[in-house]
Every structure is written in structure tokens, then in C-alpha cells.
PLY file of the C-alpha trace (Angstrom):
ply
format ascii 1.0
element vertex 388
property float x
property float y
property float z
element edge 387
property int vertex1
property int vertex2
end_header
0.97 5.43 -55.81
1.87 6.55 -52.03
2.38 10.29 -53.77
-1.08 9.99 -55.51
-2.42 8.91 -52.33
-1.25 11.86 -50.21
-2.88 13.98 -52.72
-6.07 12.64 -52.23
-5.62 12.70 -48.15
-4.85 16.41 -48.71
-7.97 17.20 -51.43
-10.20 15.22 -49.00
-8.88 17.62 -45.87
-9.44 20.54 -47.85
-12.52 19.96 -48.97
-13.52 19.19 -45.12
-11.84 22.24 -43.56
-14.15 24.08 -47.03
-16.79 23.06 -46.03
-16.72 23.60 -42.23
-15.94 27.48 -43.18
-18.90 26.96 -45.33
-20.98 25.89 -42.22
-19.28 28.48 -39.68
-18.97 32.29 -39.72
-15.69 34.13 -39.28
-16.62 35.53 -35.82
-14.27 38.92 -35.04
-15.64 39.02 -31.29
-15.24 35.69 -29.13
-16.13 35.08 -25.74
-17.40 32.72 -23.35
-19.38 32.79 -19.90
-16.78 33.79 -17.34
-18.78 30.58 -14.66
-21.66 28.45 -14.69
-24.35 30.93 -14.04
-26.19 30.00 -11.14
-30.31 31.27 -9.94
-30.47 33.28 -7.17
-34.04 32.70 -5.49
-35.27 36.54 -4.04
-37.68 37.63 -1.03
-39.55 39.41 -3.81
-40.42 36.50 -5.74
-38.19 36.88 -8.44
-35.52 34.45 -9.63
-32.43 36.08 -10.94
-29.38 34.92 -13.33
-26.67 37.27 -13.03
-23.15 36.29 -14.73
-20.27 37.23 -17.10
-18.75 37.62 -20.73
-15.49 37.15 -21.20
-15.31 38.66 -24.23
-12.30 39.66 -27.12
-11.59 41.18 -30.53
-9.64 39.07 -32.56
-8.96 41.06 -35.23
-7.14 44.36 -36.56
-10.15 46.28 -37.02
-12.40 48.57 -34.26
-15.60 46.55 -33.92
-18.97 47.88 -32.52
-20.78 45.86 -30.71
-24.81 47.02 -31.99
-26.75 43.83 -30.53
-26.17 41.08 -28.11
-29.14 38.58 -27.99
-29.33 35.94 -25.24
-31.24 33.15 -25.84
-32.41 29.78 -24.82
-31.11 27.37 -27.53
-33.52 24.63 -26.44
-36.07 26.80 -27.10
-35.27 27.66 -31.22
-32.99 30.35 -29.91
-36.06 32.02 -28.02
-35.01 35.59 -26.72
-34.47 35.69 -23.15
-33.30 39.36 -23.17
-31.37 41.77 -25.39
-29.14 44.16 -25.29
-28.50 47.18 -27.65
-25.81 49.65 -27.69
-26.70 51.97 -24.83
-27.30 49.04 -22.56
-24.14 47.35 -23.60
-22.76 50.52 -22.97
-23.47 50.00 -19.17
-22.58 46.56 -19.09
-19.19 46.68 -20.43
-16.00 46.92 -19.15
-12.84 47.05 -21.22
-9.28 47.95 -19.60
-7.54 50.82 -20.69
-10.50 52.56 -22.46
-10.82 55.99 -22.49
-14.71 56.02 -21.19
-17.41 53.35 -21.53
-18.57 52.19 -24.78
-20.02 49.67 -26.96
-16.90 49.77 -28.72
-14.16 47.21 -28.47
-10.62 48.41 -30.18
-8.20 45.71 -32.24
-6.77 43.23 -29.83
-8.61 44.06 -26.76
-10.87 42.23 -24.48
-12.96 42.74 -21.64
-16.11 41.53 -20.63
-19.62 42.06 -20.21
-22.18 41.63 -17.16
-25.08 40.16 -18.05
-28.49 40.21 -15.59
-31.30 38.09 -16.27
-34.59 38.18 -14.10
-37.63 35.36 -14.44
-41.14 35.47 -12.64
-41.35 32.02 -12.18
-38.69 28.74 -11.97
-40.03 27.14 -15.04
-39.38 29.95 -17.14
-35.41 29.42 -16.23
-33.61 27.78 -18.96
-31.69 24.89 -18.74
-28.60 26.98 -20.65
-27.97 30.09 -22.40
-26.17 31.27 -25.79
-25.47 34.68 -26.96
-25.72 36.24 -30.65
-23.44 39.21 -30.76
-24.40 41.85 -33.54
-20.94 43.56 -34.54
-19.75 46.10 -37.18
-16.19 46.87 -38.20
-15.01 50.61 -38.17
-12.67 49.24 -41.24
-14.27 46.14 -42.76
-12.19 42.46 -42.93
-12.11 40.33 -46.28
-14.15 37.39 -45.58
-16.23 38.99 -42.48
-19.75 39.96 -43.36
-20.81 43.52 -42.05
-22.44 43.39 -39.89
-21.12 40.06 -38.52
-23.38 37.99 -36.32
-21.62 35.21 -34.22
-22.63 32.77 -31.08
-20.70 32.99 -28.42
-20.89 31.63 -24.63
-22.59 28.65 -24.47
-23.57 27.66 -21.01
-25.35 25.33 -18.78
-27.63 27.33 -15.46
-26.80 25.60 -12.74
-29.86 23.76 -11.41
-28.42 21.95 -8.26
-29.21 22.36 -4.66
-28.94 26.42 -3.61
-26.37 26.99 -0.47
-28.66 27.04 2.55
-27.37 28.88 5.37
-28.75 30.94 8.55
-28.95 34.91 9.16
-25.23 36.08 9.83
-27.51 38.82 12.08
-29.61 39.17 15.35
-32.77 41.47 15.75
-34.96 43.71 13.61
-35.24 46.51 10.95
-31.78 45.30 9.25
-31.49 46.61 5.09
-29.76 44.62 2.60
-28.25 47.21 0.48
-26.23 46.72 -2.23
-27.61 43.04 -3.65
-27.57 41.74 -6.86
-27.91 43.64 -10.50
-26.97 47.51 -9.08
-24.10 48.75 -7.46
-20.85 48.37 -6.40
-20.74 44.67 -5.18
-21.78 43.72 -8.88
-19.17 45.90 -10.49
-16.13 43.76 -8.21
-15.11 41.77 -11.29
-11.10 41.51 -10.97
-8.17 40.00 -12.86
-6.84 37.90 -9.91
-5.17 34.59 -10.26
-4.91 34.86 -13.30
-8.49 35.08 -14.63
-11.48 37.53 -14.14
-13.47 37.02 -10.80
-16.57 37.97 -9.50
-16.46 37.22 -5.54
-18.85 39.64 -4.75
-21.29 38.91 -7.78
-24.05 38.17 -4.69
-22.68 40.25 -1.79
-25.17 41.80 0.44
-23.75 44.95 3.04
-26.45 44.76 5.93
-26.94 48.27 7.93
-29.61 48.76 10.52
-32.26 50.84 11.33
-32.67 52.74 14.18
-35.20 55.43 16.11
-37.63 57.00 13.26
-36.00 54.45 10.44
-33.25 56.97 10.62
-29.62 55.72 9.77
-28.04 57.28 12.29
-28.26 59.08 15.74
-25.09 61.47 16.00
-22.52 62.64 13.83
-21.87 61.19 10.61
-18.19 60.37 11.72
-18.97 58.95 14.76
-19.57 55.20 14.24
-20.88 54.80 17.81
-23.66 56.80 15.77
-25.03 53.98 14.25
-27.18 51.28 15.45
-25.65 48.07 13.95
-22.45 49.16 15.21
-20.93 46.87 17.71
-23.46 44.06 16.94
-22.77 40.46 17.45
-21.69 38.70 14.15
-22.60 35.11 14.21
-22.03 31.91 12.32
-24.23 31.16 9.47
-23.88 27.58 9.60
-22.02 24.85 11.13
-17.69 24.97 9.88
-14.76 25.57 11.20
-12.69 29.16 10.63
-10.54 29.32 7.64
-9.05 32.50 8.34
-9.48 34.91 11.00
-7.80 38.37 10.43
-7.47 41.29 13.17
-5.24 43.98 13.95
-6.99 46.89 11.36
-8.20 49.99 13.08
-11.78 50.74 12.57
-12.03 54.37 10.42
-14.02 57.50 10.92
-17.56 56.80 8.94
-17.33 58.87 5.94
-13.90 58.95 5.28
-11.79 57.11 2.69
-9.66 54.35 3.80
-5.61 54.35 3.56
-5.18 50.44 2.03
-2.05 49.03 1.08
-2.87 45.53 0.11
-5.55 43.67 -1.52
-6.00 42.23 1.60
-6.87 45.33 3.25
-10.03 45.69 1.61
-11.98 43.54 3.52
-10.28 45.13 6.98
-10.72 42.47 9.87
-12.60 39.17 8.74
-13.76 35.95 9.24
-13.40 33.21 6.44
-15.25 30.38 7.51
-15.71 26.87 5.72
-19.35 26.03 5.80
-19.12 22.76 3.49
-19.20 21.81 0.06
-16.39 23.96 -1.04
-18.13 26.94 -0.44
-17.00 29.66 2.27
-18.55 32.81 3.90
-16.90 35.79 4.55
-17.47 38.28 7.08
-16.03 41.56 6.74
-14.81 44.58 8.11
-15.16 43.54 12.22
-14.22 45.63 14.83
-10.80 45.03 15.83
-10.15 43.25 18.81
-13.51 41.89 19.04
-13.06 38.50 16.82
-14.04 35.42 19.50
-12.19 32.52 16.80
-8.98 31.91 15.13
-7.89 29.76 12.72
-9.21 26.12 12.73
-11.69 26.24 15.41
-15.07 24.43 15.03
-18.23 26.93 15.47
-21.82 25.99 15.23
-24.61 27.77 13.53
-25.68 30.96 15.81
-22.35 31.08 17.66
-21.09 34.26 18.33
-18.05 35.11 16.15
-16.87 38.76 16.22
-18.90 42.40 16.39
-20.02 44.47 13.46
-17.59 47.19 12.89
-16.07 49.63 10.22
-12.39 48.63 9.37
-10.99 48.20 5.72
-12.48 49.51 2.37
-15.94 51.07 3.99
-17.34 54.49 4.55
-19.81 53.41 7.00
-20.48 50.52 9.82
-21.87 47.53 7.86
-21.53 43.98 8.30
-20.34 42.86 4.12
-21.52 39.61 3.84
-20.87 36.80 0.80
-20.72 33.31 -0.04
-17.95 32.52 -2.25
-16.94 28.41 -3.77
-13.22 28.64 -2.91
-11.01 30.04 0.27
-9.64 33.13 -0.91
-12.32 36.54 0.11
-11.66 38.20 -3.43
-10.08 35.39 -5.75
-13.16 33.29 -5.42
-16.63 32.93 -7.47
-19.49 34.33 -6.16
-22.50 32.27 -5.64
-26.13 33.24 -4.18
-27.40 31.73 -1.08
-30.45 31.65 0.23
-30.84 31.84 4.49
-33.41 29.88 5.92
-36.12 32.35 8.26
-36.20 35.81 8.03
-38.86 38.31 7.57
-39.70 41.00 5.40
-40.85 44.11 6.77
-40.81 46.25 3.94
-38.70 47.82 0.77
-37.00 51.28 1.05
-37.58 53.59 -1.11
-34.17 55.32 -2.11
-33.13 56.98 -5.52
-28.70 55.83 -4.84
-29.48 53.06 -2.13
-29.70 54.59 0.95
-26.15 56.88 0.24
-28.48 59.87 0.79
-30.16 59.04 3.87
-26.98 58.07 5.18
-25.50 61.03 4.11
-28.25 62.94 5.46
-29.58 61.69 8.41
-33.10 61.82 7.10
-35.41 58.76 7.60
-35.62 55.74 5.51
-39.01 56.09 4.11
-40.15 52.09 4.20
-43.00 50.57 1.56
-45.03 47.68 2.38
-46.63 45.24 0.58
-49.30 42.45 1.25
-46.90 39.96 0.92
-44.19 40.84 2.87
-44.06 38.77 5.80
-41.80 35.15 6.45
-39.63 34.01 4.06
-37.99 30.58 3.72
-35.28 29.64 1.65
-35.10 33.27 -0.02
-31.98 35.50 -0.37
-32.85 38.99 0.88
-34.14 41.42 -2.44
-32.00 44.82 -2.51
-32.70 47.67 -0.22
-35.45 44.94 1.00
-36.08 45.84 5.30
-35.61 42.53 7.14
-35.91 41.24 10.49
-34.01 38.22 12.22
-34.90 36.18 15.32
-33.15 37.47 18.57
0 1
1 2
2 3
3 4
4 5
5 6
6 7
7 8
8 9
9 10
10 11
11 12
12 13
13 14
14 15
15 16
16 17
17 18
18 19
19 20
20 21
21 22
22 23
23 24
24 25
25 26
26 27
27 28
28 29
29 30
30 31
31 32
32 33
33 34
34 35
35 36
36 37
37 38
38 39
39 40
40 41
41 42
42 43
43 44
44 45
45 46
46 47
47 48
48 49
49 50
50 51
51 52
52 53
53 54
54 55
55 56
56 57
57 58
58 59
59 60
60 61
61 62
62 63
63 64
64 65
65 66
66 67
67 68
68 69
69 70
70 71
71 72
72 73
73 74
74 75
75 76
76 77
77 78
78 79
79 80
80 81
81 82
82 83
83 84
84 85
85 86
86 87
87 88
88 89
89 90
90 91
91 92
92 93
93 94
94 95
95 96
96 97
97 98
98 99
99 100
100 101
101 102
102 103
103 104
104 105
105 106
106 107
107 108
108 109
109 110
110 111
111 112
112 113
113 114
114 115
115 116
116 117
117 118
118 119
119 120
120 121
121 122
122 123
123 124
124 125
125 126
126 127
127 128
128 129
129 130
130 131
131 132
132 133
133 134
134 135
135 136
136 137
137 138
138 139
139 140
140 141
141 142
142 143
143 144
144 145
145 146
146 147
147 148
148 149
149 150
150 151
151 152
152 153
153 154
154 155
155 156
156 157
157 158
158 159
159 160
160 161
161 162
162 163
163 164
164 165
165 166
166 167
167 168
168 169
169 170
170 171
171 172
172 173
173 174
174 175
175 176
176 177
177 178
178 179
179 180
180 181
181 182
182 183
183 184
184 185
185 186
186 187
187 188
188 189
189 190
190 191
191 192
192 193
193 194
194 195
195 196
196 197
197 198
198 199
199 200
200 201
201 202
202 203
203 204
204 205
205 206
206 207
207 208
208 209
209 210
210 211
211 212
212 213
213 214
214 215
215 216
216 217
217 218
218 219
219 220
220 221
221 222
222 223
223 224
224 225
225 226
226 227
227 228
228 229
229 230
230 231
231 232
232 233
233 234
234 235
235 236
236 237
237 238
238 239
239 240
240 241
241 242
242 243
243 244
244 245
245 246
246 247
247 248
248 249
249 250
250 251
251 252
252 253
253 254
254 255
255 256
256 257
257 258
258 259
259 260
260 261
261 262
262 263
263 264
264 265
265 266
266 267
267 268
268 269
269 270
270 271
271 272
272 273
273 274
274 275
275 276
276 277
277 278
278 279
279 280
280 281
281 282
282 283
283 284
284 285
285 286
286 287
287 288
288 289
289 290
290 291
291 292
292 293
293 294
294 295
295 296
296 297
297 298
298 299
299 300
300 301
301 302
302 303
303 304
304 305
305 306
306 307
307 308
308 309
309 310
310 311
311 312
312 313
313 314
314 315
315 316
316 317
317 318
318 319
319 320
320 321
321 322
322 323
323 324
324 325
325 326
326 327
327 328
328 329
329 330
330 331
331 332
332 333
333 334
334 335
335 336
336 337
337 338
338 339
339 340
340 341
341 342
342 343
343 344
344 345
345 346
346 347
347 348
348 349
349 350
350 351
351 352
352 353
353 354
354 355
355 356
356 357
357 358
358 359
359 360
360 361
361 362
362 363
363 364
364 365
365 366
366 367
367 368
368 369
369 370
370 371
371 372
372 373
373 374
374 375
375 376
376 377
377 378
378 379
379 380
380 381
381 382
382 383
383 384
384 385
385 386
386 387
């Protein structure tokens, strides 16, 4: 009776796990959202979603990726965005491949950045899903060609944004280097043991001068620059995490000598600014940091000058807000500062490299609606001023 029994257990198990496979697709790519994508509210009016893949191939085959749909699964799977080979091209990083492609080889894993933008805050969803469109170079018994599977589920963070004040004195400063393009975006890095994005929403702020020009003087010179030597200052109330000196600042335009991780950021200021969230200030002259570790500052205290040590061709104050201690093994989060003004947008076909590379002016667009901005984070290559 107990062996008749045990049969049936098993029978009824089988049919379950049967009909669960009957239910599922085989899915040859998996994944999952690296962190809780979080919305990023822009001068420009725009609301932006920028996040990760983490994403795998879990079989023995090459697979093409041809399709990844994102959608809003409270919304019957409405497309938010799509992304076809060519874009995924661009998007995708896998270690050890020969060159960029939509292809992922057996076994390997990567991921894939992923940019959404919205005109308005309702049209945000409350989570995202993604349908990935993939076809084997050698087809897999039991995997439909193409195969379609779901991957990365997530919730959009809809809390509170981190509110915090200009890190900046004075007029005509350019947020370069923000968001969707460029290198700051591209800083995804297996530390800790995981992939991490600390510089997902970094912003490197450069001013300008005379004429909107860049520079007044040789390029190497970084006395030839207007921002450099600026006063740094605290963007909110917090006491200093770490505060790291002793790196020369470099010729502008020449390639740093780094031997650690730690280098890259050359002298800094990791301050605690509540909540679990930290801002880091980076690559300040040496010499010129006014805290050290553990001492209380207040919002608009004076905290070190704008200089050009560490991983930097230029003098630029790199700026970002990360939740965690460490300057490149946390998450990156946006911010948004609370008064600043927008004079303008550059107009730039690499993001200011060529004026800077140049000398030439910035040539500066305006718009009716530039003007104050409250609770914003500074668009890219957007021309901003802060009180004095």
C-alpha cells in the first residue's frame, strides 16, 4: 500500500512539474535588472529611467539576441521602448568579446544598459519587464527558434528623490557628461563581487570663461582654465566619510599614471549626507582639502578647491551621489539640487572634447524656458548658473 502510494506522490509530481513546462518556455538567455531603477527628474523637462541587464546564456549554443522589448506589465505588456540588433549592439557589453555585438557565445554573460526617457511623470510605470527575442546559431531540442523569454522584472522606484544643494559657486558652469551618453554611463564594473554602476548619474562640471571659451592659455596649463582652483563646497548637511590627499594634480591633456582603483578618483571627498546615500567629490587639488575624516560640515561650507588629480584630462569638479560608502563599489542614484538656473544648452557634436581641445567658443542655445529650476538635476551639456 505505502509502495502504491509513493507511486502516486511521484505520478502526481510529474504531472505538476509537466505541466509547469507546459505553462513556461525554456528560456536560453536569463537575466535580471542589475538595481531598482530609479527616475531621474531633468532641467529639460524630461524624466529619465536609466538602468541595467544582467544578462547570461545558459546554454551550449551561440544565441543572437534580434529583439529586446521593454514593457509595462500593468499595462498588457504595453511597449515602453525596443531595442533591435544594432541598438543592442550599442548597449551591450560582454567580457572577453572580440568587438561589440548582439551576439552572446555559450556560457557567457554580460549585460545590457538600458535608457528610458518619459515627457511627463504619469507616463512612468510603476515596473518594467523585458521580452528578449533570441535565435540559436545551432538550435537546442526543446527551445523554439526563435525563442522569446521574460526576463527582469522590476519595480521603478517611486520614493522621495535625494535633494541636495549646488556642490558649485558662480555662473556659466556646463554639466557635461550626464546621463544616457558617455563615459560616466559606460562605468559599469565587476567590484565586490557583482556589477556596479556608481557613476550611472555622474555629472563632470567645467566652467566657462571670457567669449564662452574653455580655456585662456595653453591646453596643458591648468591655471588655463577658469574653474580651476574654485571652492568646492558641501552639498548638504553630513559629516566626511573619507577625505583623501596627497595625489599631484597632472598636466591637462595628458594621461594619468594610476596604480590603484583608488587612484581614479585622485584626491576626494566622501561625505555622508543621510539616508545611506553619499556624495563624492573628485579629483581636488592637492593640499587644498579644508576636512578630514569625521568632521561635521554644513550645507555651503567650504570643503576643498576644484583641481585636476587622478583619472582626468582636464580641470573638472566629478560629481555623484552614490547609496553606499565606497566612490566606485556603490550604486548610482540621481539627485536633484534645489536652485540653479539654466542659461542655455551647448551645442557640441562629442560634448565639448572639441572645444576643449580647441580652444574655440562654446556656441550656447537658448530657449524660452530656460530660466530657475527647482528640484531638477542639471540636463547634459545643459549651461548653468549657481548663487555666489
Amino acid at each position: 500500500m505505502r509502495w502504491m502510494l509513493r507511486i502516486v506522490l511521484i505520478a502526481a509530481c510529474m504531472a505538476m512539474v509537466a505541466c509547469s513546462y507546459a505553462q513556461d518556455n525554456i528560456t536560453p538567455v536569463i537575466g535580471y535588472v542589475l538595481t531598482e531603477p530609479r527616475v531621474a527628474q531633468m532641467s529639460d523637462g524630461k524624466y529619465c529611467v536609466n538602468y541595467e541587464i544582467v544578462i547570461a546564456n545558459a546554454t551550449k549554443s551561440d544565441y543572437s539576441l534580434e529583439e529586446i522589448r521593454v514593457v509595462d506589465p500593468a499595462r498588457s505588456d504595453a511597449a515602453i521602448k525596443t531595442l533591435r540588433a544594432d541598438e543592442i549592439t550599442k548597449q551591450i557589453y560582454i567580457p572577453g568579446a572580440d568587438k561589440p555585438a548582439s551576439k552572446i557565445s555559450a556560457g557567457k554573460s554580460g549585460y545590457i544598459k538600458i535608457d528610458l526617457t518619459f515627457d511627463s511623470k504619469d507616463a512612468i510605470p510603476e515596473e518594467v519587464e523585458h521580452i528578449i527575442t533570441a535565435s540559436a546559431d545551432t538550435p537546442i531540442l526543446l527551445v523554439p527558434q526563435p525563442a522569446i523569454g521574460r526576463i527582469g522584472r522590476s519595480r521603478v522606484y517611486s520614493g522621495p528623490a535625494v535633494v541636495i544643494g549646488p556642490p558649485l559657486r558662480g555662473a556659466n558652469w556646463a554639466a557635461c557628461v550626464v546621463g544616457a551618453d558617455g563615459a560616466h554611463r559606460n562605468a559599469v564594473m565587476p567590484i565586490g563581487g557583482t556589477w556596479v554602476a556608481p557613476e550611472r548619474w555622474a555629472v563632470d562640471l567645467i566652467q566657462l570663461g571670457k567669449g564662452n571659451k574653455l580655456r585662456a592659455g595653453a591646453l596643458e596649463k591648468n591655471e588655463s582654465y577658469p574653474q580651476y582652483g574654485r571652492e568646492i563646497i558641501a552639498v548638504a548637511d553630513g559629516f566626511i566619510e573619507t577625505a583623501k590627499d596627497g595625489m599631484p594634480d597632472i598636466p591637462a591633456g595628458k594621461s594619468p599614471e594610476l596604480k590603484t582603483i583608488d587612484d581614479a578618483a585622485g584626491n576626494y571627498i566622501i561625505q555622508d549626507i543621510g539616508g545611506g546615500f553619499y556624495a563624492l567629490y573628485a579629483h581636488l587639488q592637492p593640499g587644498s582639502l579644508k576636512v578630514k575624516n569625521g568632521d561635521a560640515v554644513t550645507k555651503g561650507q567650504a570643503i576643498a578647491l576644484l583641481g585636476n588629480s587622478g583619472n582626468t584630462t582636464g580641470p573638472h569638479l566629478h560629481f555623484h551621489v552614490i547609496h553606499g560608502k565606497l566612490p566606485l563599489g556603490s550604486d548610482g542614484v540621481p539627485y536633484v539640487i534645489d536652485s540653479f538656473t539654466v542659461r542655455g544648452t551647448a551645442i557640441s557634436k562629442d560634448g565639448l572634447q572639441s572645444e576643449f581641445e580647441s580652444g574655440e567658443p562654446v556656441t550656447v542655445k537658448t530657449a524660452k524656458d530656460d530660466g530657475p529650476r527647482s528640484m531638477k538635476m542639471p540636463a547634459d551639456i545643459s549651461i548653468i548658473d549657481f548663487e555666489e
